[in-house]
C-alpha angles and dihedrals in degrees: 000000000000129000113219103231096212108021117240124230116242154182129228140167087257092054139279116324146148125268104221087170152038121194115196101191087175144281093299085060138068116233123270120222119194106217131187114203130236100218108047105003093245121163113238139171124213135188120226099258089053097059137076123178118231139257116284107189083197101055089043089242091141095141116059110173112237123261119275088021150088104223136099097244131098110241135201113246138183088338095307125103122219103224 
């Protein structure tokens, strides 16, 4: 288990929140990320595959791909937009 230190700002398909953690079980495994959400605090764990970081003007990262696919776009999913 590693802390991100700092924690990193991330998208997910519940909303935007914050990943405190990261668990590498091995090779065999995805990654883990412990997230903690904006919008209600709640505690979450997501797989690789289910994050995105979010946009950062300053590092010109203005584009994120939706989650699930492989675009440039930023998609709609399960009611919540990935902005």
């Amino acid at each position: 288990m590693i802390q991100l230190n700092p924690q990193i700002p991330v998208i997910t398909p519940k909303g935007n929140g914050w990943a405190f953690f990261l668990i590498d079980r091995s090779q065999e495994h995805d990654l883990e990320w412990i997230v903690f959400l904006d919008s209600s605090g709640e505690c979450w764990t997501f797989k690789n595959s289910d994050i995105r970081i979010q946009k950062n003007y300053t590092l010109h990262r203005e584009t994120i791909s939706g989650i699930g696919t492989c675009t440039t776009s930023i998609q709609q999913k399960n009611g919540n937009q990935f902005t």
